[in-house]
Each structure stands twice: as C-alpha cells, then as structure tokens.
TORNULUM-64485 format. One record per residue: residue in three letters; x, y negated, z of N, C-alpha, C in turn. Coordinates in steps of 0.001 Angstrom, whole numbers, plus 500000, padded with zeros to 6 digits. Layout:
ALAXYZXYZXYZ/...
END
This chain:
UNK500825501205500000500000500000500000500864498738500000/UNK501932499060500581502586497566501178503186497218499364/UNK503448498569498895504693498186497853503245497485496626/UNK502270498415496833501108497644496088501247496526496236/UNK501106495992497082500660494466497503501333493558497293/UNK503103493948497279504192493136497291504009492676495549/UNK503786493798494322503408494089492927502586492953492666/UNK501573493144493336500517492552492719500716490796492897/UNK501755490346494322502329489068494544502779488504493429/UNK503886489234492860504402488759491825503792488492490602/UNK502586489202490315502267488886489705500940487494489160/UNK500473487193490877499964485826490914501061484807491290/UNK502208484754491333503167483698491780502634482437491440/UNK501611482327490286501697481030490004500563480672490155/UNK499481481175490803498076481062490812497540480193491926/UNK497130479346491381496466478264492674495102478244492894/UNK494138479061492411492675479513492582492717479276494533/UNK491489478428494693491326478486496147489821479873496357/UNK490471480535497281489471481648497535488012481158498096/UNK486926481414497816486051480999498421484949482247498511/UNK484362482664499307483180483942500002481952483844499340/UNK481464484745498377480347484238497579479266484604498628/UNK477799483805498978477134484284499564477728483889501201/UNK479019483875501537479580483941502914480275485296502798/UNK480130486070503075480348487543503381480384488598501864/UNK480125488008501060479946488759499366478406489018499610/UNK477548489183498369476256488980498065475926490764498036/UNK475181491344498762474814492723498665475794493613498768/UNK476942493080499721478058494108499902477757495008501082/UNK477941496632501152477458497501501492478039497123503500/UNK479482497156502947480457497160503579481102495828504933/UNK479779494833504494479878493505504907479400493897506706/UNK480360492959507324479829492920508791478791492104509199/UNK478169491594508088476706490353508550476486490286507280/UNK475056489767507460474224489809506107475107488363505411/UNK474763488490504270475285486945503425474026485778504006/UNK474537485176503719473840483397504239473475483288505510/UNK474164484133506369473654484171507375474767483120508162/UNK474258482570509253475376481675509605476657482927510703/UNK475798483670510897477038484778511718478541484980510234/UNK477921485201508945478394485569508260479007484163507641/UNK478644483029507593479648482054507322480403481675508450/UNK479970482058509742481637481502510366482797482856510470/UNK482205483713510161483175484774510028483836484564508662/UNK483532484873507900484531484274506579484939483139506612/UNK484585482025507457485763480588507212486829480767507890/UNK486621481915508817487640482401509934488645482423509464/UNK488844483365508124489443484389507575490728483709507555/UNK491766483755507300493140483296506441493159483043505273/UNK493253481896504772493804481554503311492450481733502698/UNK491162481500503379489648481332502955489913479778502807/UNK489419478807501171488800477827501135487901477146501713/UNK486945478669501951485187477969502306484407478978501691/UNK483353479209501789481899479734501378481031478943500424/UNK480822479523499112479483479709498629478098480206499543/UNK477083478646499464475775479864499491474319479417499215/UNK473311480083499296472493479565498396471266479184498643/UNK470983477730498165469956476785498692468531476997498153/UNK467365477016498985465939477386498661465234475973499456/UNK464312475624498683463616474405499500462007475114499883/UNK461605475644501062460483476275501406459238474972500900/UNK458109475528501023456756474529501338457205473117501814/UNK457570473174503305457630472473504146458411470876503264/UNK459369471379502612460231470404501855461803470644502401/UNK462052471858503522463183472222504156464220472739503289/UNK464966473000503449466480473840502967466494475396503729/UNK466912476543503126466972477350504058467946477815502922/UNK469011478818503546469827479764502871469280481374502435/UNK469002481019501086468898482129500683468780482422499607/UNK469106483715499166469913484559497573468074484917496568/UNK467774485808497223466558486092496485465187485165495822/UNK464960485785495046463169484877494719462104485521495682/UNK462265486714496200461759486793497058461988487724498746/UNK461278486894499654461832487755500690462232489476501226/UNK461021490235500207461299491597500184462403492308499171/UNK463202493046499934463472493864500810464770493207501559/UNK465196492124501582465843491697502619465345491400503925/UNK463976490888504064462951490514505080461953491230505254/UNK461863491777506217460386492499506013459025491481506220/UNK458845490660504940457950489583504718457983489801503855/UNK456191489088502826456118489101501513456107487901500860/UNK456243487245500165456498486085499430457941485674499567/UNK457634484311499040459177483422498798459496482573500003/UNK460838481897499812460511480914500730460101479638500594/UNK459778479649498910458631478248498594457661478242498901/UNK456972479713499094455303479888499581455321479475501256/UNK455970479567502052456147479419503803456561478263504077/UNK455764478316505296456319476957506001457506476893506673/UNK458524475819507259459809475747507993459341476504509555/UNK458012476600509770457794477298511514457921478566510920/UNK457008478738509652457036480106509376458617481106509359/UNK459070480267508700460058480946508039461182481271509323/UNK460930480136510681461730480374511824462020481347512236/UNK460731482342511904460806483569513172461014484798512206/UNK461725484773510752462062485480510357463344485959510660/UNK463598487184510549465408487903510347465695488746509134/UNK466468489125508906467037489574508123467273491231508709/UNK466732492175507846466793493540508278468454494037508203/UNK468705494985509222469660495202509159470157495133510874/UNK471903495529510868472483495863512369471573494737513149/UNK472698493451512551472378492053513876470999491829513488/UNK470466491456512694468786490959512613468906489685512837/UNK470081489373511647470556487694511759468821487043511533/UNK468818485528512267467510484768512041467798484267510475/UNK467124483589509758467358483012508218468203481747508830/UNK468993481402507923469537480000508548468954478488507850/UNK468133478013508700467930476499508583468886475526508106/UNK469155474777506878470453474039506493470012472747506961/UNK470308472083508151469510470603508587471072470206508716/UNK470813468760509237471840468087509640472737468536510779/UNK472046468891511478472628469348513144473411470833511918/UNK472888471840511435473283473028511131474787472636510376/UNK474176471800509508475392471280508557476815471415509181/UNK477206471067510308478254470553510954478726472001510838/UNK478599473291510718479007474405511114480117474598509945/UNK479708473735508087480679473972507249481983473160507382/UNK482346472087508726483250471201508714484405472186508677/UNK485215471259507754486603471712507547487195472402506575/UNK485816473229505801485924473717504832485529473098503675/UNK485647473751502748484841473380501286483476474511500990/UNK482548473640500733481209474836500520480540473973499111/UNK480291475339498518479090475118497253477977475501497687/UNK477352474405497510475772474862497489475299475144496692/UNK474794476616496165474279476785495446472594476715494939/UNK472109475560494040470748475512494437470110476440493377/UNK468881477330494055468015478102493265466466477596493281/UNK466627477520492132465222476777491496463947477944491495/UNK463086476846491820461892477449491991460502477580490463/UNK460935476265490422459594476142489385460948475491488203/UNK460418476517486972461040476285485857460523475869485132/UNK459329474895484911458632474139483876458573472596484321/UNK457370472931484239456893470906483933457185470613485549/UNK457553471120487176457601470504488148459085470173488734/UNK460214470559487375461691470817487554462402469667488048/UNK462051468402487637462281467075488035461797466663489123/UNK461067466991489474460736466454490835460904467506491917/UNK460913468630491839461731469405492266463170469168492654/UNK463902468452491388465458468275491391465337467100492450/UNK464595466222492145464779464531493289464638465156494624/UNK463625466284494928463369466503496510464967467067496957/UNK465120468106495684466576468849496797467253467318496521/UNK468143466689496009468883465682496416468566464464497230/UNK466987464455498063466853463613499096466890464550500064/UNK466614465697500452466926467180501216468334466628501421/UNK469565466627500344470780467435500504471480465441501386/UNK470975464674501134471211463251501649471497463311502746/UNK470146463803503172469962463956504836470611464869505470/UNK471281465773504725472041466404506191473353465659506245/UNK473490464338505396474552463677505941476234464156505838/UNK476189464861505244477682465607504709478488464701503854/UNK479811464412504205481422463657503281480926464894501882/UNK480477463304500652480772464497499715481555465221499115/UNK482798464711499733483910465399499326484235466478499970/UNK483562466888500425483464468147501090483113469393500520/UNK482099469086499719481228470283499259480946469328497622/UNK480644471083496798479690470850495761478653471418495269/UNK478226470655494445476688470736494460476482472016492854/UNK476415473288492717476023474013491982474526473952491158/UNK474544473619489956472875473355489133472435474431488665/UNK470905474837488441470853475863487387471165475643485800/UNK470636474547485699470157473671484335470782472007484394/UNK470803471366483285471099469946482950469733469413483400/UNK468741469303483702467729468631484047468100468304485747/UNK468651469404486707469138469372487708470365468223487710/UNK471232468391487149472437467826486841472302466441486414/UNK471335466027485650471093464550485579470659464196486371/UNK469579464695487539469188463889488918469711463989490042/UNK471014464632490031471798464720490807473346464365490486/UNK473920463954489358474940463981488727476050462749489144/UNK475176461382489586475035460091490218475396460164491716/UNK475535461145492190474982461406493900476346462132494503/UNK476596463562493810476913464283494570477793464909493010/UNK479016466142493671480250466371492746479027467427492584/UNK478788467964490645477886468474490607478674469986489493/UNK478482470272489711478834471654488974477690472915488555/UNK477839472751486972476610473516486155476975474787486021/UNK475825475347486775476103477124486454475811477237484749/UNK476583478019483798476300478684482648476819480020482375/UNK475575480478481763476184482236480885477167482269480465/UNK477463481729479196479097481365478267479571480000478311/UNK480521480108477670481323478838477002480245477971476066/UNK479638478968475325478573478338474235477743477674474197/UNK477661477992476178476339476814476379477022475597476175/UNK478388475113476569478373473974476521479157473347475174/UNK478175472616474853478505471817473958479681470536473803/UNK480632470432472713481593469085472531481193468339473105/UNK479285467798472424478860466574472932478424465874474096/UNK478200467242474784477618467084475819479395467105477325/UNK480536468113476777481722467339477312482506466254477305/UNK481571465536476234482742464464475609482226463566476726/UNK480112463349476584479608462638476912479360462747478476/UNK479820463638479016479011463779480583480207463961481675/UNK481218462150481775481973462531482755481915462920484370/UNK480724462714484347480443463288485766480114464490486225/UNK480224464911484997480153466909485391481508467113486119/UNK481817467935487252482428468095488128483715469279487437/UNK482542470016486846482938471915486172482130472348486141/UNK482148473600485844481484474541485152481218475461486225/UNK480648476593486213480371477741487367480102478918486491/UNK480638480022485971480682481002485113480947482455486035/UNK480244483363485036480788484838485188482138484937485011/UNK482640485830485617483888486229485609484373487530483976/UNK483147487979483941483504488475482231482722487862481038/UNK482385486300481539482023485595480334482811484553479964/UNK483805484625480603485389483583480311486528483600480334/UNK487125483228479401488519484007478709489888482962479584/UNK490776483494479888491628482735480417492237481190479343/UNK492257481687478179492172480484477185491554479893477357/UNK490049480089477646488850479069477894489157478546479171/UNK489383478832480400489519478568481671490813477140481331/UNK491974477103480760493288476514480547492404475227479743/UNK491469475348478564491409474273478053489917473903478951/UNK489421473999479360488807473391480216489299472783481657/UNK490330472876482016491311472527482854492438471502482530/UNK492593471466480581492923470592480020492301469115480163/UNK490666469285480215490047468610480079489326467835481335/UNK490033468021481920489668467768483582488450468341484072/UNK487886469023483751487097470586484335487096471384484962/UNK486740471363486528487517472379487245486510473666486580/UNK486831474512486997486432476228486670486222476802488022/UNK485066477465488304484596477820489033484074479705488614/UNK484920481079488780484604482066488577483447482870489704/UNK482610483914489584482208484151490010482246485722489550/UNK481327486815490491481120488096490385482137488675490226/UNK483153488581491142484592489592491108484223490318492448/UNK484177491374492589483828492404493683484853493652493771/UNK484711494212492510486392495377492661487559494843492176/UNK488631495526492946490089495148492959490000495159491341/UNK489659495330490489490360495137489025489323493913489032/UNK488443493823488658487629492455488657488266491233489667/UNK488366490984490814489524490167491373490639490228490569/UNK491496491176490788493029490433489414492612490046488228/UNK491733491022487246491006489582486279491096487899486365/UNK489953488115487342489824486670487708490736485857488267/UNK491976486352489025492691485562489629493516485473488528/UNK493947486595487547494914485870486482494407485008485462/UNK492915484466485751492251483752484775492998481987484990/UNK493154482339486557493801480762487588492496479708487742/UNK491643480281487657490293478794487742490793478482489477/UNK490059476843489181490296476163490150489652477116491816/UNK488535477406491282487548478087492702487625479942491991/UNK487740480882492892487478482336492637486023482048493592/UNK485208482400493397484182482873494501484072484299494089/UNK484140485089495352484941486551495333483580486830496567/UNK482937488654495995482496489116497302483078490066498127/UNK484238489718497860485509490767498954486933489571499512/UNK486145488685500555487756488220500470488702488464501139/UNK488808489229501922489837490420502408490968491048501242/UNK489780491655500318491055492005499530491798490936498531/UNK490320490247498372491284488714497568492867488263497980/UNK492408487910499373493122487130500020494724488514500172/UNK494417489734500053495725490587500001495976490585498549/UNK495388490650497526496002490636496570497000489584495996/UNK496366488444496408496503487047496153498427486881496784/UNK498168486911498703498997486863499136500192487438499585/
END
C-alpha cells in the first residue's frame, strides 16, 4: 500500500485540485459514517486533512426555508412521503434520516450557517419547478441565501440552468452545472463574465477541455469520482475543485 501511495504521489506532483466532500460524506456511499447533508456528516469531513470544504444540496420547502437535501423526494431516505417543497419548515423539523444515527434533516439558517466557517462550501441548488415558476423561484433562493449572511467569498453558488444564473449572477460567485462542454457556447463565454465556472461530470470532460477553460479564467469544478480509478482520472484532469464521494482515499492518493 505504502509503495502504492508513494506511485501514485508522483504522479499528481503537480496537481492543485482543492478536495472538496460531495454531499459532505459522498452522496449514497454504502460505507459512509453519517448520512450526506447531514450536519454530523459535514463536520466530520471538514475535519478531515487536506479537505477544502463540502458540497451540498439546497431545497427551499413550502415555508420559503432552505433545508439540505439530495433527492426530489423524501422516500426512501425518510420515512415520509412527498418533497421538501410540499412541507412546512415545523414539518420538516421532526424529520430524520433512516439509518444508524437518525441524523435530524439540517435547517440551512443563519445561526446553522456558521458551522461552514473556515471552509469553502458549494451550494448546490436543486430546482423545483422547471417551467413558467423558475424565476421567481430563482429570486426566493437568492433572498433565502442573503439572509444567512455568509462572506461571499466563502462559498459558491452551483445553478441548474442560465435562468438561475442570471438572477443570481450579480449577487453571489455563481457556477453552472452542465452535461458537456457543448452546452456552453463561445457566445455565451465571451459574453458572461460573471460566470464563476462550470460544474461537470467527471467523464464528460477531457483534460484539454479542463486546461482551456482554465485558460480562460474558468475555474472547473469535477464531480462523480467515487472509485480509485475515477479519482486519478479526475485528479489528472487538475480542475480547480474535485468534489469526490471518497475523500479519504482522495486525500491518500493525492497526498
């Protein structure tokens, strides 16, 4: 193992990717000691050594609240039925998360906020309504994300779509999730200096692509690296952020 590890050093010598915990803890990892988004599970991964910070992912319930969480809907992580757009912020209080601890859902308020100091965190926001209510949708999460009062240089703000990204683009460092390279257009890089970067699959981007988008003052943001060959992939890709759901072994391969 050791002589593994020493191998695999040499061969990131030059890699400056900051590690970051997708989810907190990796997203549906078997093996994880706390559920993802759970706040047990983000202060345990900021713990870590040579951890950046945590990815994780933003839902705005009924109420108009923030809560952390991955799914569209609460089943089979919760033993509840619906979303957390259908529930209220009391409702959603007295939920947990199935499993060992029976983490509570975590509330993202101002007071909660303080728990990401020191690190770097993406918020990742997941959209609810994909038609005609997307805009006003987008204004609530960025008067939501105001109020918990966070240095924006702290954190960034992950989009699904450019409709997100224009009502938030003004505000906060904003970074557009896309499928490929293809989504994005010349015109739309030439024209949109306030895009932060990009947020991509990890086998929908070529290390060429990663370099000239880095040319271009673009940070790169990889995602879905989970096995040791998928991590060295991605880390020899060099994007600015890895969001990795193993960072244990990241952080050994890496170091």
């Amino acid at each position: 193992m050791l002589f593994f590890l020493h191998g695999c050093k040499k061969s990131y010598v030059n890699v400056t990717s900051k590690i970051i915990g997708h989810a907190a803890t990796g997203l549906k990892m078997p093996n994880a000691i706390y559920h993802d988004n759970s706040e047990a599970g983000i202060v345990y991964t900021q713990q870590l050594p040579f951890c950046a910070g945590v990815e994780v992912d933003v839902r705005m319930d009924q109420s108009g609240k923030l809560w952390l969480f991955h799914d569209e809907t609460l089943s089979p992580e919760i033993a509840e039925s619906g979303c957390i757009e259908t529930h209220t912020s009391s409702t959603l209080a007295q939920f947990h998360y199935r499993g060992l601890h029976q983490e509570p859902l975590f509330a993202l308020t101002a007071a909660s906020a303080t728990l990401f100091q020191g690190k770097f965190t993406f918020f990742d926001i997941k959209a609810w309504n994909a038609c005609e209510n997307t805009v006003k949708e987008a204004v609530e999460f960025k008067n939501a994300l105001l109020a918990l009062g966070m240095d924006s240089s702290s954190f960034g703000i992950i989009v699904p779509n450019e409709t997100y990204f224009q009502a938030l683009k003004n505000t906060f460092n904003v970074y557009l999730s896309i499928q490929s390279i293809s989504d994005l257009s010349n015109n739309f890089l030439e024209n949109e200096p306030k895009l932060k970067g990009i947020v991509v699959r990890n086998s929908a981007i070529s290390e060429a692509e990663v370099n000239f988008l880095k040319s271009i003052h673009k940070e790169v943001v990889i995602y879905e690296v989970r096995s040791a060959k998928g991590i060295k992939d991605g880390l020899q890709k060099n994007p600015n952020y890895l969001i990795t759901d193993d960072v244990k072994l990241t952080v050994g391969l890496l170091h």
